[in-house]
DRENDO-1510 file (C-alpha; in Angstrom, 1 decimal, always signed):
<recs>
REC; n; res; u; v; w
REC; 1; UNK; +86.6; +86.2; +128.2 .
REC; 2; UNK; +89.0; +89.2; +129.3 .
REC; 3; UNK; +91.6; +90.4; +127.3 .
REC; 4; UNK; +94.6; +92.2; +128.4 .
REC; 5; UNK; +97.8; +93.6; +127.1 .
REC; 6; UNK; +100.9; +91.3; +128.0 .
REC; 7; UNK; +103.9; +93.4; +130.6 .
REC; 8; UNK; +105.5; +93.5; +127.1 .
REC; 9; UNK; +102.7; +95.3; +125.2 .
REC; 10; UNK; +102.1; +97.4; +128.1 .
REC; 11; UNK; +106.0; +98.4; +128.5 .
REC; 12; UNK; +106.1; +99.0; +124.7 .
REC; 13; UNK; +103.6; +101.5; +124.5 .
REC; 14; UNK; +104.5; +103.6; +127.9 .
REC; 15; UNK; +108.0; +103.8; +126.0 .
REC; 16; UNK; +106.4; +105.1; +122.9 .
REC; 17; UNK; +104.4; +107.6; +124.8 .
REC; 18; UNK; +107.6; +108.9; +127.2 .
REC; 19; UNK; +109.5; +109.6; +124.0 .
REC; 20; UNK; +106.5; +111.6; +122.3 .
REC; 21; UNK; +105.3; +113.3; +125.6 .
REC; 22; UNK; +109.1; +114.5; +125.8 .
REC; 23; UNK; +109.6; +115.2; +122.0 .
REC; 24; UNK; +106.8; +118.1; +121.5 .
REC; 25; UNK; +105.1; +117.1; +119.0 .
REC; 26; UNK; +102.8; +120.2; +118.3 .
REC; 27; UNK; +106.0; +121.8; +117.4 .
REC; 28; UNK; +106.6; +119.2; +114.8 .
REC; 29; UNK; +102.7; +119.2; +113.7 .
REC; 30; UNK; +103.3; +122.7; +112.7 .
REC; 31; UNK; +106.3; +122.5; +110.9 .
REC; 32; UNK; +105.1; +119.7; +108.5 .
REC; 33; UNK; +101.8; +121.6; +108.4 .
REC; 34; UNK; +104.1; +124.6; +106.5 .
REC; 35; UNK; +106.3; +122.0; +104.4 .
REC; 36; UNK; +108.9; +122.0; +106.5 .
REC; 37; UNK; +109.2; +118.2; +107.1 .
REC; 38; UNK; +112.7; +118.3; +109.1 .
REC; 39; UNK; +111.1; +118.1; +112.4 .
REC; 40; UNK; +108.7; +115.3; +111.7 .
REC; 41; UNK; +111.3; +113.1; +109.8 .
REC; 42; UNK; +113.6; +113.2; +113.4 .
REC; 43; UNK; +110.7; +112.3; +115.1 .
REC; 44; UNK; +110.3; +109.3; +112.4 .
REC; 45; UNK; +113.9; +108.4; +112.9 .
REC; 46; UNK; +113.2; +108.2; +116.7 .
REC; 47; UNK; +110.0; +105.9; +116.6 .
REC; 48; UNK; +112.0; +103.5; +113.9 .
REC; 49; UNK; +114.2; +103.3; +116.6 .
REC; 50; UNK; +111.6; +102.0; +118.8 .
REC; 51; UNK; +110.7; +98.6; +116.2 .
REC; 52; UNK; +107.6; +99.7; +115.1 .
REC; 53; UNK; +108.0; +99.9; +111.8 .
REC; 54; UNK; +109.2; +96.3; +111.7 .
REC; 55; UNK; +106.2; +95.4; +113.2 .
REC; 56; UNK; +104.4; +95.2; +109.7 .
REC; 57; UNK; +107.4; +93.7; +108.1 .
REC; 58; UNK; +108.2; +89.7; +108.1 .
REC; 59; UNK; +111.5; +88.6; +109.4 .
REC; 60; UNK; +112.8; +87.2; +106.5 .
REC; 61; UNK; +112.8; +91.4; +105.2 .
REC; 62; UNK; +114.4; +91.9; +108.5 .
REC; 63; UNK; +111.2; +92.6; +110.2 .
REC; 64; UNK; +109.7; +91.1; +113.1 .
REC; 65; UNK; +107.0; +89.5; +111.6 .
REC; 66; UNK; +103.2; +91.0; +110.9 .
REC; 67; UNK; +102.0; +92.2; +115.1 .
REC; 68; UNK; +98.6; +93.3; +114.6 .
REC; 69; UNK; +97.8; +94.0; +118.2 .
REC; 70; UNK; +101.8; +95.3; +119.1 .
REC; 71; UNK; +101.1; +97.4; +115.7 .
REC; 72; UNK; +97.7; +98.8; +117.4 .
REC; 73; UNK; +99.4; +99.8; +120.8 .
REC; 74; UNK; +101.6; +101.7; +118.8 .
REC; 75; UNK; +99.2; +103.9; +116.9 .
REC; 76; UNK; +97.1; +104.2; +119.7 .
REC; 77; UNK; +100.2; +105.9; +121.5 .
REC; 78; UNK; +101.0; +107.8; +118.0 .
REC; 79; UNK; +97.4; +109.3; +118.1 .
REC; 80; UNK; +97.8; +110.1; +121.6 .
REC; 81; UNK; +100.2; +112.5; +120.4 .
REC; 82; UNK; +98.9; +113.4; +117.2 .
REC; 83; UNK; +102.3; +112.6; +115.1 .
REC; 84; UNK; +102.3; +114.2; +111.7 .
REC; 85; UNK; +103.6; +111.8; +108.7 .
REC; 86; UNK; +102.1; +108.9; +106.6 .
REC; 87; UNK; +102.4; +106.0; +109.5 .
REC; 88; UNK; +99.2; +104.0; +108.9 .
REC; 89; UNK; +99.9; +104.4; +105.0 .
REC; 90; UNK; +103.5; +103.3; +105.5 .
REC; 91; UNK; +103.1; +100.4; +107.6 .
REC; 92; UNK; +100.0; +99.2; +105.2 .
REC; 93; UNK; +101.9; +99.5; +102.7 .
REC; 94; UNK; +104.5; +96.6; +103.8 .
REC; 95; UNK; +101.3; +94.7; +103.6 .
REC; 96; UNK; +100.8; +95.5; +100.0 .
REC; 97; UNK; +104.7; +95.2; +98.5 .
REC; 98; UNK; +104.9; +91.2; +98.9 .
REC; 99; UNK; +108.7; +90.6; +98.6 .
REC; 100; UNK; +109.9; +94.1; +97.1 .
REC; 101; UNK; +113.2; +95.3; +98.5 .
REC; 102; UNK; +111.3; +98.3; +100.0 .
REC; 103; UNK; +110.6; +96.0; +103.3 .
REC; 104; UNK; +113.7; +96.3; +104.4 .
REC; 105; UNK; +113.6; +100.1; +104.2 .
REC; 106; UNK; +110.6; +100.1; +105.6 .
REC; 107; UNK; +111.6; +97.9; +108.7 .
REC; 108; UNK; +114.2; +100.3; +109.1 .
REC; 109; UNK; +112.2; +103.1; +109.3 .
REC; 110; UNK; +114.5; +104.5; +106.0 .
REC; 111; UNK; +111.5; +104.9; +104.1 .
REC; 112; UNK; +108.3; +106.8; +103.8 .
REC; 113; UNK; +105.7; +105.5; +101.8 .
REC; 114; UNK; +102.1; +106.8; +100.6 .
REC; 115; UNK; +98.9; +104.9; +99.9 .
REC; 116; UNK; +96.3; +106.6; +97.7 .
REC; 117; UNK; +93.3; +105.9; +99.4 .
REC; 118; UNK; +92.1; +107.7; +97.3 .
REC; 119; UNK; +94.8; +111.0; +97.9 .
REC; 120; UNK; +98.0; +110.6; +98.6 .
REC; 121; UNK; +99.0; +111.8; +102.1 .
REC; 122; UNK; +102.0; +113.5; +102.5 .
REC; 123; UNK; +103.1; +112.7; +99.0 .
REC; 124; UNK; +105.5; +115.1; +99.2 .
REC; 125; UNK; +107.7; +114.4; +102.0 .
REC; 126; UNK; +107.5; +110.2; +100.7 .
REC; 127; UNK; +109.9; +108.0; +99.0 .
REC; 128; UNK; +107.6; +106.4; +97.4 .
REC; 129; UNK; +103.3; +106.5; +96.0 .
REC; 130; UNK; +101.3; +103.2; +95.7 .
REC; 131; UNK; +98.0; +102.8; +94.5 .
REC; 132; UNK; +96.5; +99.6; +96.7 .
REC; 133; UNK; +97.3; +97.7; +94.0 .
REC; 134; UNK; +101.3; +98.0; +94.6 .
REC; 135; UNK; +101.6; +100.4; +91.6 .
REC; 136; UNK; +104.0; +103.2; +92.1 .
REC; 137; UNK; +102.1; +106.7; +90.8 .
REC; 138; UNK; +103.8; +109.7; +90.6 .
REC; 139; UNK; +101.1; +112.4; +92.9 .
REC; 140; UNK; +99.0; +115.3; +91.1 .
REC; 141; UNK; +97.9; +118.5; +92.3 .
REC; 142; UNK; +97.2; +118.9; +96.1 .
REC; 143; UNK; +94.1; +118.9; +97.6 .
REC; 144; UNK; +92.6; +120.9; +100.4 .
REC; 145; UNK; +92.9; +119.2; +103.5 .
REC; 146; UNK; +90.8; +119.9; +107.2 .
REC; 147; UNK; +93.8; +119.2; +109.1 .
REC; 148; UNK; +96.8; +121.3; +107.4 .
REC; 149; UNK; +99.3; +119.0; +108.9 .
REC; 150; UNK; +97.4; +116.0; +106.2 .
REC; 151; UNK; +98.7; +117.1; +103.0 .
REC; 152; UNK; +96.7; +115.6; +100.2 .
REC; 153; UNK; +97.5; +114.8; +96.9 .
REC; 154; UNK; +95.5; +113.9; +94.0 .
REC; 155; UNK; +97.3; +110.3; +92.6 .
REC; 156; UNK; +95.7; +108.7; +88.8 .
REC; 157; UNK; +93.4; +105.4; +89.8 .
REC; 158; UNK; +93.6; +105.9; +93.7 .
REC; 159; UNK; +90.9; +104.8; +95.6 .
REC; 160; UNK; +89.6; +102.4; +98.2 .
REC; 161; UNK; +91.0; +101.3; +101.4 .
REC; 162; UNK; +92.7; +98.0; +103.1 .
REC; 163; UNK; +91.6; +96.3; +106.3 .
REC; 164; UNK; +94.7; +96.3; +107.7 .
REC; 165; UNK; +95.0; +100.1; +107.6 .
REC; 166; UNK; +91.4; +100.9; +108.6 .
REC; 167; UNK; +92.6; +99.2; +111.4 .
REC; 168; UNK; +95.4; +101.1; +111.8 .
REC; 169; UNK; +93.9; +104.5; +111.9 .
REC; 170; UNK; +90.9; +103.1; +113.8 .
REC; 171; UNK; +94.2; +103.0; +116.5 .
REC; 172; UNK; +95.4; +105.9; +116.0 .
REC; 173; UNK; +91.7; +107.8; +116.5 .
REC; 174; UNK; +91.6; +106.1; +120.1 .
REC; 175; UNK; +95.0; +107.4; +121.1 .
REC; 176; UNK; +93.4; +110.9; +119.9 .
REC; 177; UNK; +90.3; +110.9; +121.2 .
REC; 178; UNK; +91.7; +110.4; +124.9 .
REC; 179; UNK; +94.1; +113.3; +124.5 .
REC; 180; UNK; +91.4; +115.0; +123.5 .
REC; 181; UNK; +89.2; +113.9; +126.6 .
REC; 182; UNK; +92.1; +114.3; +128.9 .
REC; 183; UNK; +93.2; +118.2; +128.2 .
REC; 184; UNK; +89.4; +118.7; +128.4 .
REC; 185; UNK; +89.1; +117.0; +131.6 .
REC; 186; UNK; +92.1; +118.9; +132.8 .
REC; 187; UNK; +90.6; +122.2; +131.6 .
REC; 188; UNK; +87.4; +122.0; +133.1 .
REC; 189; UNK; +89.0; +121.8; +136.7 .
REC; 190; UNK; +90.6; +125.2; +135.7 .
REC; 191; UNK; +88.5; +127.2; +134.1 .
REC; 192; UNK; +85.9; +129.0; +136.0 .
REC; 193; UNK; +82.8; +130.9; +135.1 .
REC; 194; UNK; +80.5; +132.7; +137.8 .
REC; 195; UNK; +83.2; +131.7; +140.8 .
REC; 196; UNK; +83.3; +127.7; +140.0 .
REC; 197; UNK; +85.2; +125.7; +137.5 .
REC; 198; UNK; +83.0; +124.5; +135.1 .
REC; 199; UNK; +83.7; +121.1; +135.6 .
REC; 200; UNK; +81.4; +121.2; +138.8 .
REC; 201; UNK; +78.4; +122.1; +136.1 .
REC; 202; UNK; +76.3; +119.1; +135.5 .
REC; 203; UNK; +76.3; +119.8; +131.4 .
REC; 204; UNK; +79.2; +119.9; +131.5 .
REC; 205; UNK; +80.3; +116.2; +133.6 .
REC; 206; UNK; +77.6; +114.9; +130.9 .
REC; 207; UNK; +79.5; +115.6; +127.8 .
REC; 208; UNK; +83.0; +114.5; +129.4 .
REC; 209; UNK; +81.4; +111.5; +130.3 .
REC; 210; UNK; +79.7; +110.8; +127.4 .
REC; 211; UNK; +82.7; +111.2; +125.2 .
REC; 212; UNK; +84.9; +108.5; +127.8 .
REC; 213; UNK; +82.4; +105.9; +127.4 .
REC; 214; UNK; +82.5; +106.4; +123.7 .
REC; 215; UNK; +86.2; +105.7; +123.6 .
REC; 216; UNK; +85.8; +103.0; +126.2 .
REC; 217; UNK; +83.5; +101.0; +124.0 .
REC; 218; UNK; +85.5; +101.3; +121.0 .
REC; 219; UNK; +88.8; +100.7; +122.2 .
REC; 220; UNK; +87.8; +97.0; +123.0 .
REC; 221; UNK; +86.4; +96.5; +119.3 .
REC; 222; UNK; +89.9; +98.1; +117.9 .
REC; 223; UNK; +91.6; +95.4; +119.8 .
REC; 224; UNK; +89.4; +92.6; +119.2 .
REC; 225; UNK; +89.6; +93.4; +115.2 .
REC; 226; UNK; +93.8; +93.2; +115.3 .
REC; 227; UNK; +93.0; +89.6; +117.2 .
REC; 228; UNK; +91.0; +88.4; +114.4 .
REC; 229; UNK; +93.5; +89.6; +111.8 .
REC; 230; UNK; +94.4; +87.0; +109.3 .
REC; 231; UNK; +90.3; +85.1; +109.8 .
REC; 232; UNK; +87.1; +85.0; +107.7 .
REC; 233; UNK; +85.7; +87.7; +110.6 .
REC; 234; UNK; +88.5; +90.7; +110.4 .
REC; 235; UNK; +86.4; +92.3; +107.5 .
REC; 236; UNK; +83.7; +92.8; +109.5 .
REC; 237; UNK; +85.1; +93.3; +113.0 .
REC; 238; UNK; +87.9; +96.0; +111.3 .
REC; 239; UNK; +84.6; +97.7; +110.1 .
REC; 240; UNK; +83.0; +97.7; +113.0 .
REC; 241; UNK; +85.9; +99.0; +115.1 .
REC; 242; UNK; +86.6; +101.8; +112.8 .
REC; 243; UNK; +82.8; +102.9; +112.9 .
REC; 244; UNK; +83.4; +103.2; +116.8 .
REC; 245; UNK; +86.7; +104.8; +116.4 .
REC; 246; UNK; +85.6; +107.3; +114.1 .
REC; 247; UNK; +82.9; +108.2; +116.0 .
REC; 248; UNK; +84.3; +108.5; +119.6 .
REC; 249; UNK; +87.2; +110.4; +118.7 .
REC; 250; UNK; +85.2; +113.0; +116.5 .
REC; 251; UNK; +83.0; +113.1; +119.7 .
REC; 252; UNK; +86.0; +114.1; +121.9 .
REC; 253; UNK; +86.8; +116.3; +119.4 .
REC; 254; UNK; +83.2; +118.0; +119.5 .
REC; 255; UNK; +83.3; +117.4; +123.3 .
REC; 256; UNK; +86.7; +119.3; +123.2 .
REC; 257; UNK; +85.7; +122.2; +121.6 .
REC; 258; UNK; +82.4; +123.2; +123.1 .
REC; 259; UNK; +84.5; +122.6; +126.8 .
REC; 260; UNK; +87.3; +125.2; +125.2 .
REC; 261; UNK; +85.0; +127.4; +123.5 .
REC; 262; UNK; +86.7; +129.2; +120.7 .
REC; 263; UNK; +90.0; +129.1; +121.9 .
REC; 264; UNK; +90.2; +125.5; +121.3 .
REC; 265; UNK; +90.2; +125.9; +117.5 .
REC; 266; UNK; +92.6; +129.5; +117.3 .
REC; 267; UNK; +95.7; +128.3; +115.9 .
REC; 268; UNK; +98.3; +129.0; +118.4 .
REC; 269; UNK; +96.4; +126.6; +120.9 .
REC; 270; UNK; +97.6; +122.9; +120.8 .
REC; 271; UNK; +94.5; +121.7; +121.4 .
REC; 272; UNK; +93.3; +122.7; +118.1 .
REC; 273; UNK; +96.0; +120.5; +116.1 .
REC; 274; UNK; +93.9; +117.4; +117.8 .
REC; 275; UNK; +90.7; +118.5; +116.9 .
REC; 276; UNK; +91.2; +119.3; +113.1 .
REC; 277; UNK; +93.0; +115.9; +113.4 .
REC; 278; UNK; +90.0; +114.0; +114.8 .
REC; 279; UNK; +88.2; +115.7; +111.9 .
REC; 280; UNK; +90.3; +114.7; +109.0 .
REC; 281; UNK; +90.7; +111.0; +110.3 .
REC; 282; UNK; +86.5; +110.5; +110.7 .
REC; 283; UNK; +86.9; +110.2; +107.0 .
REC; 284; UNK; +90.2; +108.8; +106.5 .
REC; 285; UNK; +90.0; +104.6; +105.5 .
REC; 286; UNK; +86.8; +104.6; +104.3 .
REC; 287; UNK; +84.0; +106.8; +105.1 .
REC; 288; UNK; +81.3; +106.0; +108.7 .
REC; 289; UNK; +78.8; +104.8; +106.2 .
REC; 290; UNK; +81.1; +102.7; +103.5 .
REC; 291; UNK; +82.0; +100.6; +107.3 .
REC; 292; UNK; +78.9; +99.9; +108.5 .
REC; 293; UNK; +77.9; +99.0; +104.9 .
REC; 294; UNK; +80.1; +96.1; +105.3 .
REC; 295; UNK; +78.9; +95.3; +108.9 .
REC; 296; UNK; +75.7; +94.9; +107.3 .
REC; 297; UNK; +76.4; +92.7; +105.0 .
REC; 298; UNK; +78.1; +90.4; +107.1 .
REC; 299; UNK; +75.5; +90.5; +109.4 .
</recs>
């Protein structure tokens, strides 16, 4: 059986990724990577704007009911562009709040909400700091952190992960791992070593294409996992698609670098905001092995 996105889906997430492609986001990745959270809060404002945070959010809170695969589009097209902020956390944490009168703020896209899983992202640009059992916690110290633009903070009895926003970052790391594979495509047509661009080299086409069928293969199990939302199977088919995920886009990011060389990790390069990104999210929503742990056992 073939799935495909509806005209709907399709139209939602080419108007997500117009309005990051023209927002320049690697100017708002570096603001909120310095504390300066101005920037990344307009760029909130203008995806709220868009319905995705009511996405997550039922309709009697003023949402538009819980859209697993609408909700993966979107963070596939927020990846893409590598959006700083607590989005997965947020929008799992609508999950978690049952009929608290944050919903409606968080439909609106008035509130910013972090999940310590087990640190609190971006504790200090939220509203509000859950554990995953719906218990506000005031964050601790901050943590170091292998993408500066994930500010983590240390939050009393965090821990542990949800489903629902495994599968959510499991999104987000396919939208970021074809980024990554795209500037790297695009570079290797330019850049040229001993009169040819290195994309002609054979090594070279191996590693590219390598890292697309990675993504290829995982992007199917990310979509299949926000189908089975809601059955006995989403445990292990979220699992499964976030081992892929985590995988594919750390491989781009790998891929990525060694096609850059060290450029693609000096700070001034946007590229490198991607890669540290891809990095930071391999562990993010439980670790490679905690996932297929659970594959396993419902194998």
């Amino acid at each position: 059986m073939k799935f495909v996105l509806s005209d709907e889906q399709a139209m939602f997430g080419a108007t997500l990724r117009k309005l990051l492609a023209e927002a320049g986001t690697p100017k708002a990745i570096r603001a909120w990577a310095a504390g300066d959270a101005a920037p990344g809060r307009a760029l909130w404002s203008a995806v709220a704007e868009t319905g995705v945070f009511a996405l997550a959010v039922p309709e009697e809170f003023g949402g538009a009911g819980l859209l697993p695969v609408e909700l993966v589009v979107a963070m596939e097209e927020l990846g893409r562009a590598a959006v700083p902020g607590p989005y997965v956390e947020t929008l799992a944490a609508a999950e978690l709040l049952g009929e608290s009168p944050w919903l409606r703020r968080i439909a609106e896209g008035a509130a910013v909400v972090s999940l310590a899983v087990p640190h609190a992202l971006d504790a200090d640009a939220a509203d509000l700091v859950l554990t995953l059992d719906g218990v506000e916690r005031a964050a601790g110290e901050r943590v170091t952190s292998l993408d500066p633009a994930r500010r983590l903070f240390r939050v009393p009895e965090g821990g542990g992960f949800t489903g629902f926003g495994a599968l959510l970052c499991a999104a987000q790391q396919i939208g970021l791992g074809r980024a990554l594979l795209d500037v790297s495509v695009e570079y290797a047509k330019t850049r040229r070593q001993f009169g040819r661009p290195i994309g002609e080299y054979q090594a070279v086409k191996h590693h590219l294409a390598s890292a697309l069928v990675e993504l290829e293969f995982a992007r199917p199990l990310v979509y299949g996992a926000a189908l089975s939302y809601g059955t006995p199977d989403f445990a292990r088919d979220v699992s499964a698609a976030k081992v892929a995920a985590s995988e594919a886009s750390y491989g781009a990011a790998k891929t990525a670098l060694q096609v850059h060389g060290a450029i693609g990790y000096t700070d001034e390069y946007d590229p490198s905001l991607w890669i540290r990104k891809a990095r930071a999210l391999y562990a993010a929503w439980g670790s490679v092995s905690e996932h297929r742990a659970r594959v396993m056992a419902a194998l």
